[in-house]
C-alpha positions as CSV (number, residue, x, y, z in Angstrom):
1,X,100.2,93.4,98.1
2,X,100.0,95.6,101.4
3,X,99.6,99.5,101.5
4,X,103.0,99.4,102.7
5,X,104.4,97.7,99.7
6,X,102.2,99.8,97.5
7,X,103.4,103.0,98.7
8,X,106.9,102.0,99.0
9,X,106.8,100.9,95.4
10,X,106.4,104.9,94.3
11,X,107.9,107.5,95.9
12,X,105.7,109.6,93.6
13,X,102.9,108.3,95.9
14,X,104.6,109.1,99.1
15,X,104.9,112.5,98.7
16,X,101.2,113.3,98.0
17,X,100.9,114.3,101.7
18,X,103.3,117.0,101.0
19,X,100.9,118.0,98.6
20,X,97.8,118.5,99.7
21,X,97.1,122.7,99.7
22,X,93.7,124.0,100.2
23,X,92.9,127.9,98.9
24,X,93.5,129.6,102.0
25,X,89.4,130.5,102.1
26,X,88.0,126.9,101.5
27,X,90.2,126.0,105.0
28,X,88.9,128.8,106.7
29,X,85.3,127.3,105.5
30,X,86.2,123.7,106.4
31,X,87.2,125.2,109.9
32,X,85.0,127.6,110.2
33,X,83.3,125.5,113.3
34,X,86.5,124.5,115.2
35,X,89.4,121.7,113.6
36,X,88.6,119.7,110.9
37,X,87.6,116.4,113.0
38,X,90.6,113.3,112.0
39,X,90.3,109.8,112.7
40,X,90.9,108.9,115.8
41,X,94.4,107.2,116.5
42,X,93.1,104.0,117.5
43,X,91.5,103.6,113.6
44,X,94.6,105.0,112.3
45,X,97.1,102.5,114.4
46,X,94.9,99.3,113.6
47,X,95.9,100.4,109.5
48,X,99.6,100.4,110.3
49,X,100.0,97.1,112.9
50,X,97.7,95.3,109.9
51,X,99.9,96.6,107.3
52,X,103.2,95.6,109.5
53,X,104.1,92.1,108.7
54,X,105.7,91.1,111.7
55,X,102.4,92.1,113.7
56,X,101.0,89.8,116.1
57,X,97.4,89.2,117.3
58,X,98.3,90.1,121.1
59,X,99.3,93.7,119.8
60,X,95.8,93.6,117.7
61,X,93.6,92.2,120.8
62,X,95.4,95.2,123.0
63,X,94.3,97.6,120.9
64,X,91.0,96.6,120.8
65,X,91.1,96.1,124.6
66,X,91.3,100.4,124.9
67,X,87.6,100.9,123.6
68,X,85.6,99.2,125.3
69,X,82.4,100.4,122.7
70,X,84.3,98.8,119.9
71,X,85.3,95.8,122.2
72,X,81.9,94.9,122.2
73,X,80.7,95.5,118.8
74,X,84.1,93.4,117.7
75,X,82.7,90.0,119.1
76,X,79.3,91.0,118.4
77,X,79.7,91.0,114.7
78,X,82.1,87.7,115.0
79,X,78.8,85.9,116.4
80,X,76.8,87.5,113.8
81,X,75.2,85.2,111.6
82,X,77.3,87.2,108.6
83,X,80.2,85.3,110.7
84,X,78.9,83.1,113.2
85,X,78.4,79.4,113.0
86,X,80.5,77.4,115.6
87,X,80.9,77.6,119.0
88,X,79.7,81.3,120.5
89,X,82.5,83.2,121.5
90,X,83.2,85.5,124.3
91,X,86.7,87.0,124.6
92,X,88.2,89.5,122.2
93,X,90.7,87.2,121.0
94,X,89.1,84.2,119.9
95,X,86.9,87.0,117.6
96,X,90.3,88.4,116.0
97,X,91.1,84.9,115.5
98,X,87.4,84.3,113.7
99,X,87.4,87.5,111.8
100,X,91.3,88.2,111.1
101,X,93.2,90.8,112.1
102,X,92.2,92.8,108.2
103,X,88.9,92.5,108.8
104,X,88.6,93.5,112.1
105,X,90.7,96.6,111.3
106,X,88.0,97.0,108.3
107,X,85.4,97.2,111.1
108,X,87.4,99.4,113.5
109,X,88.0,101.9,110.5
110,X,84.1,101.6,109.9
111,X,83.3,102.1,113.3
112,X,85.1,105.2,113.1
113,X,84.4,106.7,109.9
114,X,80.9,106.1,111.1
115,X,81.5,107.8,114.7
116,X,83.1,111.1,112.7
117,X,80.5,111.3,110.3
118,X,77.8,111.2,113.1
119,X,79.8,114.0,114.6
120,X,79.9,116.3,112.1
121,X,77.1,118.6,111.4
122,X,74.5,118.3,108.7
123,X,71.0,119.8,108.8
124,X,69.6,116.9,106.3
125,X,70.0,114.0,107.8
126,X,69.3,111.8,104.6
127,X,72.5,113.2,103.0
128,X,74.2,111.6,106.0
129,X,72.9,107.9,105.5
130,X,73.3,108.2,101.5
131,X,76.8,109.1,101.6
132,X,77.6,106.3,104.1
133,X,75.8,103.4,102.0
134,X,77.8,104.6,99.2
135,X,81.4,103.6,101.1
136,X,79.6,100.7,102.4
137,X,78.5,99.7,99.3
138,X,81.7,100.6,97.3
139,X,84.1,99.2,99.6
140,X,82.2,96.0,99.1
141,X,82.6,95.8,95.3
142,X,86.3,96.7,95.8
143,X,86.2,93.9,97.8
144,X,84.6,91.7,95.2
145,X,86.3,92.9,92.3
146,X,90.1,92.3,93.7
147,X,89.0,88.5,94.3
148,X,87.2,88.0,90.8
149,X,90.0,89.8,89.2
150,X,93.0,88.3,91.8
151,X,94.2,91.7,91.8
152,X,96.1,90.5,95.1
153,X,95.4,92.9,97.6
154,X,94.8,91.8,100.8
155,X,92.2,94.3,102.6
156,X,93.6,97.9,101.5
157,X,91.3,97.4,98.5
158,X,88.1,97.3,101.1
159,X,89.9,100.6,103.4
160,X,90.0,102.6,99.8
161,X,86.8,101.9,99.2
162,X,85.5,102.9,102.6
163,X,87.3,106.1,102.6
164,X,87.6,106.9,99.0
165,X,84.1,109.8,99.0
166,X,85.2,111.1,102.6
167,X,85.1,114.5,101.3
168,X,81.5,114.9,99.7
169,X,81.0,114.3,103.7
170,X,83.3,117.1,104.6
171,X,81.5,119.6,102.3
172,X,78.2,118.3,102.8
173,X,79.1,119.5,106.5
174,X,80.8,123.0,106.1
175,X,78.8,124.0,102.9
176,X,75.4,122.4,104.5
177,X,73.2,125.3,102.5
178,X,74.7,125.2,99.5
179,X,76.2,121.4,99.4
180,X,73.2,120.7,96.6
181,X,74.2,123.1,94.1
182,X,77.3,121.5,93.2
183,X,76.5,117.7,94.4
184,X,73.4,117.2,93.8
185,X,73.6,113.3,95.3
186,X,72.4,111.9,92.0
187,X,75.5,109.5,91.7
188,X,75.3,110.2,87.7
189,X,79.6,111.1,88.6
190,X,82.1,111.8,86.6
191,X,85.1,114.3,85.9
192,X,82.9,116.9,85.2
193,X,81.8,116.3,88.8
194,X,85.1,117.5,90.4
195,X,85.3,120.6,87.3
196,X,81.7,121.5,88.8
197,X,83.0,121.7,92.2
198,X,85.8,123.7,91.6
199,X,84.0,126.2,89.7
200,X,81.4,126.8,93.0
201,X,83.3,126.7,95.6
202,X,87.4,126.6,94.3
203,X,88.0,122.9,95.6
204,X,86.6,119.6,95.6
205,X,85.8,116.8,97.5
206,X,88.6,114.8,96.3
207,X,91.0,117.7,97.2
208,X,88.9,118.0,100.9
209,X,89.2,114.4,101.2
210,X,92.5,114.7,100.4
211,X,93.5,117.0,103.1
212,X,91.4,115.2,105.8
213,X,93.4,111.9,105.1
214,X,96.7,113.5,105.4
215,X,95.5,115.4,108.8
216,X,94.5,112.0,110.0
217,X,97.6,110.7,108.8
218,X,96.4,108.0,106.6
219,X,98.8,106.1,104.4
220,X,99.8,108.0,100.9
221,X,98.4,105.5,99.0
222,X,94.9,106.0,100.3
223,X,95.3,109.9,100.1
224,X,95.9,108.9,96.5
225,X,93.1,106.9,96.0
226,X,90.9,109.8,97.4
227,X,92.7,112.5,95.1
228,X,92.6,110.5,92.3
229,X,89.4,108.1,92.3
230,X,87.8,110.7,89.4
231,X,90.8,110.5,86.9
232,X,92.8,107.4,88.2
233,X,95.4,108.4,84.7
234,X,96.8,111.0,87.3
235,X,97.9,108.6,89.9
236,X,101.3,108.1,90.2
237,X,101.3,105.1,93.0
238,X,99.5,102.3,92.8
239,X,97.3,103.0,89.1
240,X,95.5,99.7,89.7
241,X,94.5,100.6,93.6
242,X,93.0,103.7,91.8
243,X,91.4,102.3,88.8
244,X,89.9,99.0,90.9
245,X,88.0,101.6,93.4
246,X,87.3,104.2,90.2
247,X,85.5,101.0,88.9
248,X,83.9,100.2,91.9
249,X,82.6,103.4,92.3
250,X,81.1,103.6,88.9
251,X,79.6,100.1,90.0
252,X,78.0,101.4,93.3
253,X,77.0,104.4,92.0
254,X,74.7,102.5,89.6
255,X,73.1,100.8,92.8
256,X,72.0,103.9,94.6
257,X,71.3,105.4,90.7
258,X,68.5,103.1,90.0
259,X,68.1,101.3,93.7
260,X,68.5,98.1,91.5
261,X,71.7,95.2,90.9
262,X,70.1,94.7,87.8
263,X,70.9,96.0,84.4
264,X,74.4,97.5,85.0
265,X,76.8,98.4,81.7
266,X,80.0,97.8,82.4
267,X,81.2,98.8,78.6
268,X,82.1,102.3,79.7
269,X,83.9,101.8,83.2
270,X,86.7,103.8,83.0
271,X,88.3,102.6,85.7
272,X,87.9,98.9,84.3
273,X,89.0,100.3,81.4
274,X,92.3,101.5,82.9
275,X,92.7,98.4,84.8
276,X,92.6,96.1,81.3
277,X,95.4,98.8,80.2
278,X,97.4,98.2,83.2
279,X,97.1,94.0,82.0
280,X,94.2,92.6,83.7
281,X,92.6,90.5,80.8
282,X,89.0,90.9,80.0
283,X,88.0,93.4,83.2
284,X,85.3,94.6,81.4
285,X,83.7,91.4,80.4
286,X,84.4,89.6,83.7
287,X,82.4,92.0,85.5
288,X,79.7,92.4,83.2
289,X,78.9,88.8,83.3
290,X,78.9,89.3,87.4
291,X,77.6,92.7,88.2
292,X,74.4,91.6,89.5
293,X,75.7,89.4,91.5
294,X,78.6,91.4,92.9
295,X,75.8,94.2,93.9
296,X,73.0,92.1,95.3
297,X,76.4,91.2,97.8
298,X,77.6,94.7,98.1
299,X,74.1,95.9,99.5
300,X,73.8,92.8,101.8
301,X,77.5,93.7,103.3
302,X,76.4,97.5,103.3
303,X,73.5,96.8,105.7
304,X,75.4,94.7,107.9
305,X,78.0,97.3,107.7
306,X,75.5,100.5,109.0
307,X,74.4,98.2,111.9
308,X,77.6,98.6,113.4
């Protein structure tokens, strides 16, 4: 299943780009220092060629070939030891051959999520690094939870993941005194998070998030995902892209909770929940029996993943 697909299969879906309306006074706020920064067109070009089925590696290598800075961080991660072993390579080519042209557009959108974030200003730096682990580290139990589940998604489950908490970043940024008072970077999340939000400062960061994706033109489905990670019943798209990264963020949450894989419940997932309703058999109890496991991996990936 490819975001393409996904967002062709609802038309619902496609239009949430349409519909993404900040209060006239929360844009002025998240403007307030010049543009709302976007990903850069490079990150939001490797999404489509992945996505496009008839794409080849020589359009993916050329791509690479404009940043030089990402270039090099390409084959330096494909003669990592995460995905070394073999013969060291030297040309970008041979490292989108080793890595795969999903994976390496996982990296480029990394590279860049990481680039905006550093550019945006935030007088604690902490809040910074804690919200980045969190899409490391939940974009790595997506990852884990699609495969143990055979959801079928090829890479857009790991993108979601990434991207899916852009806009705690956004507010953390433009409401950098007061970001606290309604996120208080506990992780203990949950509807009641957005309602808090909205009551403070009349929008939230699934709504900023929201608005950043479709100004960086990222596919519907992910502005979805983003808009809907805290009640995936709303989604009208792709549900199970929704509930798989609402569970994994329930999952990763519990990681930078406790700053332990150990001990996680699983009973009340919601988005595990939803994703048994939607006909995956025995979500819940698969991933209880796993969740150490799949979190001990997600922080290893994570800290490979802020290295880049």
């Amino acid at each position: 299943m490819s975001l393409q697909a996904a967002a062709a299969s609802a038309s619902s879906a496609a239009d949430e780009t349409n519909l993404v309306l900040l209060p006239p006074h929360v844009q002025r706020t998240l403007e307030s220092n010049g543009p709302l920064p976007v990903l850069p067109w490079l990150a939001v070009r490797a999404v489509e060629i992945s996505e496009d089925p008839d794409c080849s590696i020589n359009e993916f290598v050329a791509l690479i070939g404009r940043d030089i800075a990402l270039l090099s961080g390409i084959l330096s991660f494909a003669n990592s030891a995460f995905y070394g072993g073999g013969k060291p390579i030297s040309n970008v080519r041979q490292a989108v051959i080793r890595l795969g042209i999903r994976t390496c557009r996982n990296l480029i959108l990394t590279s860049s999520i990481s680039s905006l974030m550093g550019r945006m200003s935030m007088k604690q730096e902490w809040i910074r690094e804690s919200l980045a682990r969190h899409g490391y580290v939940t974009a790595a139990v997506c990852h884990a939870l699609n495969q143990r589940l055979q959801l079928g998604y090829v890479g857009e489950e790991y993108t979601a993941g990434l991207v899916h908490d852009i806009g705690r970043t956004i507010l953390a940024s433009c409401y950098s005194d007061g970001f606290q008072e309604f996120d208080a970077l506990t992780f203990e999340e949950s509807s009641a998070t957005v309602d808090r939000e909205f009551s403070i400062i009349g929008t939230s960061h699934t709504e900023a998030g929201a608005y950043f994706a479709a100004k960086s033109r990222l596919p519907p489905v992910l502005i979805e995902v983003i808009r809907h990670h805290h009640n995936p019943d709303h989604a009208t798209g792709d549900r199970r892209l929704v509930a798989l990264v609402a569970a994994a963020d329930d999952i990763a949450n519990h990681l930078q909770r406790f700053d332990t894989p150990e001990n996680y419940d699983a009973s009340a997932n919601q988005g595990l929940i939803l994703l048994e309703r939607l006909g995956v058999t025995n979500a819940v109890a698969r991933i209880s029996a796993d969740a150490t496991e799949i979190l001990k991996d997600a922080d290893t990936v994570a800290g490979n993943m802020a290295k880049l």
